[in-house]
Every structure is written in structure tokens, then in C-alpha cells.
C-alpha positions as CSV (number, residue, x, y, z in Angstrom):
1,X,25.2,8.0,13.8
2,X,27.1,10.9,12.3
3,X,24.9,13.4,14.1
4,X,24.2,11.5,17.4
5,X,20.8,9.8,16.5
6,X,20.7,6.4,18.2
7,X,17.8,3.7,17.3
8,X,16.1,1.3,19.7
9,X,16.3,-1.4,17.0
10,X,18.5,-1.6,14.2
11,X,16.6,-2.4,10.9
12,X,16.6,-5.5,8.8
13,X,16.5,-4.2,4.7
14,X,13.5,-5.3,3.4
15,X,15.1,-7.7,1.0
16,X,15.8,-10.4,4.2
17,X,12.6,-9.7,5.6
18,X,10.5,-12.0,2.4
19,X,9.6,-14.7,5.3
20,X,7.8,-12.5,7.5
21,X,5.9,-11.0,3.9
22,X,4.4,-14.1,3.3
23,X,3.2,-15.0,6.9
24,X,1.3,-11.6,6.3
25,X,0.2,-12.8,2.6
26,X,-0.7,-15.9,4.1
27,X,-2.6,-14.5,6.3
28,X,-4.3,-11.7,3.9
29,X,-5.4,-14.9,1.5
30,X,-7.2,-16.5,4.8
31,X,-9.1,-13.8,5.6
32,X,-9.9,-11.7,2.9
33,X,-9.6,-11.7,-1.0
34,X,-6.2,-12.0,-2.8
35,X,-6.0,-12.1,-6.5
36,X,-3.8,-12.2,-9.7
37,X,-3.7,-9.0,-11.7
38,X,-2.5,-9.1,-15.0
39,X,-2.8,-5.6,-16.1
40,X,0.1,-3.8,-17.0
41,X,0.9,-0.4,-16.2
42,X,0.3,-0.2,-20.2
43,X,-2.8,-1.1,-19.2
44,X,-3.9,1.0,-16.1
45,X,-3.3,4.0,-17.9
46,X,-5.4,2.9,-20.9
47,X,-8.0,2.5,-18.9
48,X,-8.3,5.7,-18.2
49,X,-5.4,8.3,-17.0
50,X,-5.9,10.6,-13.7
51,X,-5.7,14.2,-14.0
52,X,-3.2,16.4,-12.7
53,X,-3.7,16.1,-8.4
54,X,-5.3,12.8,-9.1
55,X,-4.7,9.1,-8.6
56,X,-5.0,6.1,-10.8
57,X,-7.9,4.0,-9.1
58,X,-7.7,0.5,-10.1
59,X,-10.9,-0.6,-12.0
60,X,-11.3,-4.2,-10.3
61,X,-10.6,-5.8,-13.6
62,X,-8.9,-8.7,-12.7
63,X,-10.9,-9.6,-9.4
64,X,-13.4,-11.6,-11.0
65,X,-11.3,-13.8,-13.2
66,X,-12.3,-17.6,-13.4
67,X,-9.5,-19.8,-12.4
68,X,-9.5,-20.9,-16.3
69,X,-8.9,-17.5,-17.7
70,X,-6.1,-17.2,-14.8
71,X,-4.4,-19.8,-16.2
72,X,-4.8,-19.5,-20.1
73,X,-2.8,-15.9,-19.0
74,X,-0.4,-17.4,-17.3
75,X,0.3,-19.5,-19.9
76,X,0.2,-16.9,-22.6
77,X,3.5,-15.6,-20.3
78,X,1.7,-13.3,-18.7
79,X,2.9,-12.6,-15.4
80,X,0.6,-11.3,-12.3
81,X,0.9,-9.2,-9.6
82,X,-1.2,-9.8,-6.1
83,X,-4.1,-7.2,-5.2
84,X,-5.9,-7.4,-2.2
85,X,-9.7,-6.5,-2.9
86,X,-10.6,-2.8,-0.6
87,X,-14.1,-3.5,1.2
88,X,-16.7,-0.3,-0.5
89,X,-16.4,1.2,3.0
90,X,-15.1,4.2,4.7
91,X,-12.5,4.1,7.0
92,X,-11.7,7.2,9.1
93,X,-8.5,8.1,10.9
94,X,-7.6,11.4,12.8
95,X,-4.1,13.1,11.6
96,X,-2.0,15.0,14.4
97,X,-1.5,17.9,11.9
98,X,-3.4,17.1,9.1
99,X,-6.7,16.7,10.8
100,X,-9.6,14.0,10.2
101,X,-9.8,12.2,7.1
102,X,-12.3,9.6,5.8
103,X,-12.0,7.5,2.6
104,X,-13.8,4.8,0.8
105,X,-11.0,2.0,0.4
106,X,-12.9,0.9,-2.4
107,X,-13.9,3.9,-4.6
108,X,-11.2,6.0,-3.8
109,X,-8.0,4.0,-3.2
110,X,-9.1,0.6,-5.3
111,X,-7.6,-2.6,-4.6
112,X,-4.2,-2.2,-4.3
113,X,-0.9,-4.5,-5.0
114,X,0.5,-6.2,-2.3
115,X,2.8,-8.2,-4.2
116,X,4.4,-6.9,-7.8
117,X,5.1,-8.8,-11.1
118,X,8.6,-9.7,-10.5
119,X,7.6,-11.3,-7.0
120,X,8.5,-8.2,-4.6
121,X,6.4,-7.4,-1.8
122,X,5.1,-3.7,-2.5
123,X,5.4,-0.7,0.1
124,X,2.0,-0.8,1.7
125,X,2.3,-4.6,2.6
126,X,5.7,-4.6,4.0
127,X,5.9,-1.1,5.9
128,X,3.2,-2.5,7.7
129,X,4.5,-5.7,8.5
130,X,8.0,-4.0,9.6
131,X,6.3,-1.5,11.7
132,X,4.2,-4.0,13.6
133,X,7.5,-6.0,14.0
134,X,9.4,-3.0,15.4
135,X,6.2,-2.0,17.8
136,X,6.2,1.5,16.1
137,X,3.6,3.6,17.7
138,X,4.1,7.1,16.2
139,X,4.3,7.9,12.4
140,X,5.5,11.3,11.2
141,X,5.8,11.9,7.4
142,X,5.4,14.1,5.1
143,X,1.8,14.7,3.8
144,X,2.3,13.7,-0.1
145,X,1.9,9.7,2.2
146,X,-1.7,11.0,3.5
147,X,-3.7,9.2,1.1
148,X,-1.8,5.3,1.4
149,X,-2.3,5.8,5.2
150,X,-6.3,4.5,5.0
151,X,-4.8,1.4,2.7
152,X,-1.8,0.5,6.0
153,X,-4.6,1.2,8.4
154,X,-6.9,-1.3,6.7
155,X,-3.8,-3.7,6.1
156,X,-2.7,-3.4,10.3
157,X,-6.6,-4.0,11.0
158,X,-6.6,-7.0,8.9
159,X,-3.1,-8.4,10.2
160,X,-5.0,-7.9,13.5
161,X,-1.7,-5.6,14.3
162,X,-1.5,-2.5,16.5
163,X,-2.5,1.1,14.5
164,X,0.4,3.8,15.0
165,X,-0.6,7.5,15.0
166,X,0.1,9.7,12.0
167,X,0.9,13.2,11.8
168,X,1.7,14.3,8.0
169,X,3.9,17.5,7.8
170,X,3.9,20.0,5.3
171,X,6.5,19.2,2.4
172,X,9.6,21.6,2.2
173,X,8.8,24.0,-1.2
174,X,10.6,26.4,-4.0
175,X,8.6,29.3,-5.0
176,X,6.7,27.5,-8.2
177,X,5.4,24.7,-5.6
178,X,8.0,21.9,-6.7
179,X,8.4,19.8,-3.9
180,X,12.4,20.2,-2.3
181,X,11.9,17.3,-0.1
182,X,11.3,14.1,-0.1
């Protein structure tokens, strides 16, 4: 407000927006697979750690559980987190500056948490949902979000929600490369 910038809208925080998380879990479970992870982040990087420039793929690990083995870890205290299974497909979007890029949801993003351990809705669910609610049509950020755009793009499809464009900027640099911006 301090510099003149006016909004259309004005936002809810995302911690009073948990009712309209769940009509989108809801409607994940019905038409696609939801599951409890139980993997730590102790876990995940046992598994195998990414290389510098890399990203930590989930293995799947948990998406096969039997309902019985679900249970014996829950009552070992082990608490889950909610994936949402990526189809082995390749979904394709075209970047205003960034250009065309094309990613198997499966191999190269993994399934990804749409709900964490202590019962928060994570990032890619719930900028989705509050982007559809706000009937955002352009996104600009900066290009360190390229890759998680294929998972919200997937997420809006499946919501049956209206895509935005994306444009990803360069981030602001020092002279070693360390990123100034956020």
C-alpha cells in the first residue's frame, strides 16, 4: 500500500483457508490416488540423496501399503503425510520467458505431498486452490518455481480448475551465483 499497489482481492492467510483444502482433498481422493506416507525426511535422504542441481524424487515407497501395514504404523506412532500418486506421463506447458518444457510427473517429479505430517496442507495443493479461488490468470515468478509448475498444472487439471500462464524470470545474482532474491 506503501508504494501505491492496489489488489483486486484482498487475500485470506492460508491458515483460514483449511475448509476449502479439503474440498480439494476430497476431491483428489475421488478421482485419483491419495496415500499415507510414512517416510521421514530421515528417510528420503537414505534412500538415496540428489546431487548438487538435483531433486529428491520420491521412490513410491509407501503407495503400495496394505491397509494392515497402514495401521500397524500408525499404531507404532508413526505419523503420515498425504501423497498424491503422479501418472508415468509427460505433461507439457509453454513458459512466456522460459520457453517449452515437458516432464514426466512420475519419473521426474514423483508423487508429491499434498498434505504434511503435522496435518498442514503443503504449497502445491493450496496455491492451487487459492489461485483458482482468486481467478488468477497470469503467473510471474522467479524460475528456481519452474520445475513444481508441471505438479500445479497437473493438480488444476485434476481439480477441473482453470490453468494460469507462467512466465519464470531470471533470479537476481552476486558474482559467485548465490541467489540475492527470493
Amino acid at each position: 500500500e506503501s508504494l501505491g499497489l492496489l489488489w483486486d482481492v484482498k487475500s485470506e492467510h492460508q491458515s483460514k483457508r483449511s475448509e476449502a483444502y479439503e474440498q480439494a482433498l476430497d476431491t483428489l481422493k475421488s478421482v485419483s490416488n491419495v496415500y499415507p506416507c510414512f517416510c521421514s525426511r530421515a528417510d528420503l535422504h537414505s534412500a538415496g540423496a540428489p546431487h548438487a542441481g538435483e531433486r529428491l524424487i520420491y521412490s513410491g515407497k509407501c503407495r503400495d501399503l496394505s491397509a494392515d501395514e497402514a495401521s500397524r504404523l500408525k499404531s507404532e506412532g508413526r505419523s503420515a503425510s498425504l501423497r498424491l500418486e503422479m501418472p508415468d506421463s509427460i505433461l507439457g506447458f509453454n513458459d512466456a520467458f522460459q520457453g517449452r518444457l515437458d516432464m514426466n510427473l512420475a519419473k521426474e517429479c514423483g508423487d508429491i505431498i499434498i498434505r504434511r505430517t503435522d496435518g498442514v496442507f503443503a504449497y502445491q495443493l493450496a496455491v492451487v486452490v487459492d489461485d483458482a479461488a482468486n481467478g488468477i490468470t497470469s503467473v510471474v515468478r522467479g524460475v528456481d518455481l519452474l520445475d513444481s509448475t508441471p505438479q500445479q498444472i497437473h493438480l488444476f487439471n485434476l481439480l477441473q480448475k482453470d490453468v494460469p500462464e507462467y512466465a519464470h524470470v531470471p533470479l537476481f545474482v552476486d558474482e559467485t551465483g548465490r541467489r540475492l532474491s527470493k
